[in-house]
C-alpha positions in Angstrom: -9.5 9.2 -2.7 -10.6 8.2 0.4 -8.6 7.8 3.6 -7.1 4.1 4.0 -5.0 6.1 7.3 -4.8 4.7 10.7 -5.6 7.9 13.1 -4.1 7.9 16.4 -1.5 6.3 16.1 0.6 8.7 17.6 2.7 9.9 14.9 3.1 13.3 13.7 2.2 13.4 9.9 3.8 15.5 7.4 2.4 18.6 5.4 -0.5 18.0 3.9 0.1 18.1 -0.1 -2.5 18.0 -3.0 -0.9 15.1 -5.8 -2.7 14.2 -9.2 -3.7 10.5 -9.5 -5.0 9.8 -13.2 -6.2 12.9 -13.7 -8.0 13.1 -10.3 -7.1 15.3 -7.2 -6.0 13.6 -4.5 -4.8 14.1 -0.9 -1.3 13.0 0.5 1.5 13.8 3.1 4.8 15.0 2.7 6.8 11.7 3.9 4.6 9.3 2.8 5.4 7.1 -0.3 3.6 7.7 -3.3 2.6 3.8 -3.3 1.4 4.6 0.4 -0.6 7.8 -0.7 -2.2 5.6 -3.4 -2.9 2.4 -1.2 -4.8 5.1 1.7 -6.7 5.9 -1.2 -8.6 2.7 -1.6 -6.6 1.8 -4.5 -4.9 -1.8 -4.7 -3.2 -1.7 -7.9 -0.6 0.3 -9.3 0.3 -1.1 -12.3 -1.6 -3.7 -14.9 0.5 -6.1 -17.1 0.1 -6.3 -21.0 -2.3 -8.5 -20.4 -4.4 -6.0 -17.7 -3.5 -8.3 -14.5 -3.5 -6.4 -11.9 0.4 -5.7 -9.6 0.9 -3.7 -6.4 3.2 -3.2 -3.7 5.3 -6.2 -2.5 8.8 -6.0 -1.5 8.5 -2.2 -0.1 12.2 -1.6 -1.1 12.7 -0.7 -4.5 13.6 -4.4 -5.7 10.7 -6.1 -7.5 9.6 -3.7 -9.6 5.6 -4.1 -9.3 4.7 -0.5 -7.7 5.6 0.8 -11.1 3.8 3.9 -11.9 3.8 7.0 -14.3 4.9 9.6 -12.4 5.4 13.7 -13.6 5.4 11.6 -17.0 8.2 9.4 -15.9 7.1 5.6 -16.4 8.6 2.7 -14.6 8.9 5.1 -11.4 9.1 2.7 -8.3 6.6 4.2 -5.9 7.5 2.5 -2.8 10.9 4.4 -2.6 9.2 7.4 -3.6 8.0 10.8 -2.2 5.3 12.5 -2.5 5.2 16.1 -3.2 2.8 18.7 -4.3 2.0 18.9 -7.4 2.9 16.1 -8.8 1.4 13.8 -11.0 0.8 10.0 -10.5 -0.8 7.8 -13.4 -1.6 3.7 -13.2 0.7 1.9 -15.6 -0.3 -0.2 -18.0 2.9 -2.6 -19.7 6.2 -1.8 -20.4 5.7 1.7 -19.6 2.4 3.6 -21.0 -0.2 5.9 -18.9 -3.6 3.9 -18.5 -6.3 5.5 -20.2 -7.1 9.0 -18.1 -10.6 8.1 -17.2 -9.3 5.5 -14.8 -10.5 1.8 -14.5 -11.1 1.5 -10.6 -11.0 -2.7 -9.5 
C-alpha cells in the first residue's frame, strides 16, 4: 500500500503496526481506523455489492454500514469505528458477508 498520509501536520502518530489487507502486507498506525489505514493505501472501496458496485466510507460513525469489511474473519465489521492493530487481518467484502477472492481486484 502506498501512503495516502498528510505529513506535517503536526500530529504525533501512533505505533507503527503491520495489518494484512487481502492477503497483502500492509502498513498502518495504532489509532487510525482500519477504513483510514485502507483509504492511505490508495484504496477507495471497501466493500462490493452482489452485484460488484463498488461502497466506501461515508457517514464516518458507524451508522450506514458501507465500510463493511472482513476483518480477523469477521464479516460485516464496520471499519470506520474500528482499530487497527497488529496483526490483524482485513479482507474487501463482497455481499451479504463473503471475503473477495484473495488475489484482490484493485479499481
Amino acid at each position: 500500500m502506498s501512503s495516502g498520509r498528510v505529513s506535517g501536520h503536526g500530529l504525533e502518530r501512533g505505533r507503527r503496526v503491520r495489518i494484512s489487507v487481502d492477503g497483502e502486507r500492509a502498513e498502518a498506525f495504532e489509532g487510525e481506523s482500519v477504513a483510514a489505514a485502507i483509504m492511505a493505501g490508495g484504496e477507495l472501496p471497501l466493500r462490493r455489492t452482489e452485484a460488484m458496485d463498488p461502497r466506501g466510507y461515508y457517514c464516518g460513525m458507524g451508522v450506514c454500514f458501507d465500510c463493511v469489511m472482513v476483518i480477523d474473519g469477521v464479516p460485516n465489521t464496520r471499519t470506520c469505528v474500528t482499530w487497527v492493530r497488529e496483526g490483524m487481518t482485513v479482507e474487501h467484502q463482497i455481499g451479504a458477508g463473503g471475503a473477495a477472492p484473495t488475489t484482490p481486484t484493485r479499481a
